[in-house]
C-alpha positions, 0 to 999 in steps of 0.5 A: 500500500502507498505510504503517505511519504511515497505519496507525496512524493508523487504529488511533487511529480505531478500525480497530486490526487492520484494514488498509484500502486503496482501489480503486486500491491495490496489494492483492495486495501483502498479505504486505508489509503492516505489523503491527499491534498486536492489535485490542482487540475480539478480542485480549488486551484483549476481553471474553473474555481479560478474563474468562479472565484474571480468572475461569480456574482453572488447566485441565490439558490435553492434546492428541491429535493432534500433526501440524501444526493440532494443535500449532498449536491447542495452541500458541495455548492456551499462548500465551492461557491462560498461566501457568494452562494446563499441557499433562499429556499429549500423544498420537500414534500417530507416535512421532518426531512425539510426542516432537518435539511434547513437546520443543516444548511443554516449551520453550513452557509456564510450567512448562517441564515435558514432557507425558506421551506416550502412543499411544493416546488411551484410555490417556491419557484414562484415567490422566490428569485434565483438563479441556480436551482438544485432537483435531488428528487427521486427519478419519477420528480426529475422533468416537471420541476427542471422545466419549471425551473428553467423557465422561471430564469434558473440554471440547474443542476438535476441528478441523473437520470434526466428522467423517467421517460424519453419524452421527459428527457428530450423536453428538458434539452429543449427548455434548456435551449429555448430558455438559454439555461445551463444546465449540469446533470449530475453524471460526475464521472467527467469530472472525477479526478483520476478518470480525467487524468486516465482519459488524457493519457490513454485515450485522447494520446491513443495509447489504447489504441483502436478500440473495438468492444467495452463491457459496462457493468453492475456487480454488486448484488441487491436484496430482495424487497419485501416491505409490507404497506404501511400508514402514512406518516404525517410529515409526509405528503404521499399524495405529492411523493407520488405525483405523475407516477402511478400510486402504490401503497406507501411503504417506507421505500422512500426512507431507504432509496428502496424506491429504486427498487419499483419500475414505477418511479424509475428504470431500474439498476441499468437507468440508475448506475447504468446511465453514471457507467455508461456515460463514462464510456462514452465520454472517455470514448468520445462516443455520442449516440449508438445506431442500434440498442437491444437488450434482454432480461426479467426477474430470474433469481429473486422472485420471491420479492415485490420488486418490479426491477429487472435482476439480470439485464444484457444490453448492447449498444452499436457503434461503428466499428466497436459494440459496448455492452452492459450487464448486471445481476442482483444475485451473485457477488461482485469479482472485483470489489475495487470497481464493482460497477465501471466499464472494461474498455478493450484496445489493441494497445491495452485495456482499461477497467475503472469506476468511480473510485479506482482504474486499472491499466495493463498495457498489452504485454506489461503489467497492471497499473493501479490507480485508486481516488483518495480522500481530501479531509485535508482540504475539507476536514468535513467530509470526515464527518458529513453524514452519508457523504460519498467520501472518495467520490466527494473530490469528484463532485466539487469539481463537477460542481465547479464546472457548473458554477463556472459555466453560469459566469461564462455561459457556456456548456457544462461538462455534462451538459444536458445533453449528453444527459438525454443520450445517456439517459435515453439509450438506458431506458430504450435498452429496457423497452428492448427487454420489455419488447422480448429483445426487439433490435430499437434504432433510435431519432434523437431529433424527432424522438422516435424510434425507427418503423417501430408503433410499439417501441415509440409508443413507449417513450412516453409514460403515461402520467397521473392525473392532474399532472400533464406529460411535458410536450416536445 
């Protein structure tokens, strides 16, 4: 294991941020690893902080959505806009969490002020006056609440997936446009340190060389649901939860994020960490849409539960010249527990296997480099003790979060603009109306948002929506 003095020694080299062993190293000690200082090409001292810090205008913000991401991604918004960022408001639909999340962001924020706390997200984009608006809401609440917030003059950042549906997606790229908004999903792969240095030395020089075939996956198992129903709390606005997604009994799937679980308010593990791999392969393959997508899976294993999400899944995705695959299996253990979920990018020179919290590369012929994230409690002493905070993904968000303030300076596209949320997005959830249509091969119109001489297929990039909600035209 990488020693703190060998550390930063590498640091000194250029490597600051980057924790790097050899072959025969003890990598799957990866949590005892030191800490690091935050590297200069992403943190505090990157272009993007730089131009925030001398560029930004004080932003009134507010965040929508105040579970877990959410306070998360609202949390690194303090941490890098600073003095200039006030958090006015914040929403929930679940009264306790609302005012748990207030107290948080008082304690938090230079102002020491508590955000307003509305339940309703139009109420509160109509009273209050912003500039930046934060959706950490489950997957069903993603659309309405962007569009809204583009048209009352916010820029955004909005989690992935986009959306539950095609059409909700496609709809959100043209109120981004037609608005003239920035708008950041939260696809962070892009910005995480280690996979932005891997990316300029192996794939943009071409040392990997041509590559034919990368295989994106989800290894790490999930348990079986079996909640029963239950009463509604009555902090709780389930009603509203719910919104234009179809109604179940409430049980307390919303507590535990085991509303991922139901296809309702979702598109399963493939539209959940499918869309944050997949994205990855595709940005450091420079790849956009693929020209065909089909896919197969179902309940195979855990039938003994009430989740409605695929436990096996195969999907692959056609490009010219290379396929790229994705799998997951709820059931079995995961082979590599430093990258459970990632991509193996196969090239003539050389094959890569990363995730979000460590890569592997073997030139072909060579040994294996090892490269691990690290922690910045140095720079950010908080991150030691922020409740349910992604430690080693943390580096990465701030930089994601960066990028995005910097883009409200500059007006240009952020790095994961809302766009390449539409393509990762939709590709995810066309791979499951493949599986849902027994296999069925989709091409796909991104323009016109159909799916080529196929009714059945297209007929489902639309959900249908719960009244009194209205589906969001394109």
């Amino acid at each position: 294991m990488t020693t703190r003095r060998q550390f930063l020694q590498a640091s000194s080299a250029g490597l600051v941020g980057l924790a790097m062993t050899s072959s025969n190293a003890k990598s799957n000690d990866y949590l005892s690893q030191p800490q690091a200082k935050v590297p200069h090409s992403m943190g505090a001292d990157s272009p993007d902080a730089q131009l925030w810090a001398k560029e930004g205008k004080p932003i009134r913000a507010a965040l929508i959505g105040c579970g877990w991401y959410g306070k998360s991604d609202l949390f690194r918004l303090i941490q890098c806009g600073g003095e200039k960022v006030e958090v006015a408001a914040l929403c929930d639909v679940d009264a306790q969490r609302l005012t748990e999340a207030g107290t948080l962001v008082a304690q938090r924020q230079a102002s020491g002020a508590t955000p307003r706390l509305y339940k309703d997200y139009r109420e509160l984009l109509e009273k209050e006056s912003l500039d930046v608006c934060l959706i950490g809401t489950p997957d069903h609440w993603h659309a309405l609440p962007m569009i809204a917030a583009c048209e009352a003059g916010c820029d955004v950042y909005v989690q992935k997936p986009i959306s539950v549906d095609v059409v909700e997606a496609k709809a959100m790229l043209n109120a981004a446009r037609k608005y003239n908004r920035v708008v950041q999903v939260g696809m962070q792969r892009r910005s995480t340190p280690i996979l932005c240095d891997a990316k300029k030395k192996y794939f943009d020089s071409g040392e990997i060389g041509k590559v034919a075939m990368v295989n994106v996956f989800d290894t790490y198992s999930r348990g079986v649901s079996k909640l029963q129903p239950e009463p509604v709390p009555p902090e709780l606005d389930y009603e509203m939860w719910v919104g234009p997604a179809p109604m179940r009994p409430f049980f307390n799937m919303h507590q535990v994020r085991r509303w991922r679980a139901y296809m309702e308010y979702g598109n399963g593990t493939i539209g959940d960490m499918g869309v944050h791999m997949f994205d990855m392969a595709r940005w450091l393959l420079n790849l956009r849409w693929p020209s065909k997508i089909v896919s197969a899976g179902g309940i195979y294993v855990q039938k003994d539960g009430d989740q409605t999400y695929f436990d096996t899944q195969k999907s692959l995705f056609f490009y010219d010249d290379l396929v790229m695959e994705w799998s997951h299996k709820h059931w079995s253990e995961p082979t590599d527990p430093r990258i459970g979920w990632g991509a193996e990018i196969f090239g003539e020179h050389g094959t890569f296997k990363g995730g979000s919290m460590a890569y592997d590369w073997k030139p072909r012929g060579k040994g294996v480099t090892q490269v691990d994230s690290v922690l910045e409690y140095e720079a950010y002493p908080s991150d030691a003790t922020e409740p349910g905070l992604e430690r080693r993904n943390a580096g990465a968000n701030r930089a994601h979060m960066w990028n995005f303030l910097a883009r409200t300076v500059d007006r240009q596209r952020p790095v994961s603009d809302i766009e390449e949320g539409y393509i990762s997005t939709a590709c995810c959830i066309l791979a499951n109306i493949s599986t849902e249509l027994n296999g069925e091969v989709l091409e796909f119109d991104p323009d016109a948002c159909v799916v080529k001489g196929n009714d059945k297929a297209t007929d489902k990039l639309r959900r249908p929506y719960r009244a009194p909600w209205k589906h969001p035209e394109i």
